[in-house]
N, C-alpha and C positions, 0 to 999 in steps of 0.2 A: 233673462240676462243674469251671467251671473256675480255676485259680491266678490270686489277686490282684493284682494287679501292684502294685508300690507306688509311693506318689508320690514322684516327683524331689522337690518341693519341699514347703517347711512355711511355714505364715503363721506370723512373728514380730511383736511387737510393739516397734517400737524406739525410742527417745526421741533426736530427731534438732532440732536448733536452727532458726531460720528461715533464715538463713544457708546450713546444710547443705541442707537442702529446697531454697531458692532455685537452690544450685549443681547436687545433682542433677535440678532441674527443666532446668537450663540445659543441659546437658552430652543431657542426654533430647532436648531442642529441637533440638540441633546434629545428635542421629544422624538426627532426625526430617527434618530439612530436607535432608539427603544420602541419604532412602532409606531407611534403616535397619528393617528388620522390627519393630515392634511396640517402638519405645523404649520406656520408661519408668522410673520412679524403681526399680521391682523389679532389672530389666538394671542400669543406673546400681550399684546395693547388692551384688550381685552381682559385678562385675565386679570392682568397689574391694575387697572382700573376698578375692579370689584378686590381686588385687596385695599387699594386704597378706601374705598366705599367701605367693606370693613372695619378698618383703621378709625374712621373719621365717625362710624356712625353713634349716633346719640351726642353727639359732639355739641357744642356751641359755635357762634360764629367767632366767638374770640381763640375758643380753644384749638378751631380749626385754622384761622390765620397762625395763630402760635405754632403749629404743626408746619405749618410751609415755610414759618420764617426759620423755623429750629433748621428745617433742612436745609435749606437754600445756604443758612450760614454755614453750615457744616462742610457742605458742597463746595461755598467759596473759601473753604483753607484747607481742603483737601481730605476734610475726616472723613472717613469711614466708607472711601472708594479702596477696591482692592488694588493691592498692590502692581502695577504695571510690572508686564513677562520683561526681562530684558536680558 
C-alpha cells in the first residue's frame, strides 16, 4: 500500500473587500500578461501572506499587534490607499 502524500495546500474561506478582490484581480492580470504560470487570486493571497510573514518575523506579539493596529488605523482615514481612477 502506498503512503499518502499530503496536500501542500487547504481551501480557506476568506472575507476579502471588493477593493481587495479588485487589487488582487489586478496584480493576477499583470503576471498574466508577462507570462506568468497559472496567476490567480490563490498566487496573489499566497504570496502577500509570506510578505507579511516576512514583515512580522522576529517580531514580538506587541510589536506584531502594533503592526495591525498601525494599519488598520491608516486604512480607516484613508492613508496610503492609491489614489481612485476617476
Amino acid at each position: 500500500m502506498s503512503e499518502r502524500i499530503p496536500n501542500r495546500y487547504h481551501v480557506i474561506a476568506a472575507n476579502l473587500g471588493t477593493e481587495d478582490l479588485l487589487e488582487a484581480d489586478r496584480i493576477a492580470e499583470a503576471l498574466r500578461a508577462v507570462g506568468w504560470p497559472y496567476p490567480n487570486r490563490s498566487l496573489v493571497l499566497r504570496e502577500a501572506v509570506s510578505c507579511l510573514s516576512d514583515a512580522l518575523r522576529g517580531k514580538s506579539t506587541e510589536e506584531i499587534f502594533r503592526f495591525f493596529i498601525s494599519r488598520s488605523g491608516r486604512r480607516a482615514h484613508g492613508i496610503g490607499k492609491p489614489p481612485s481612477a476617476s
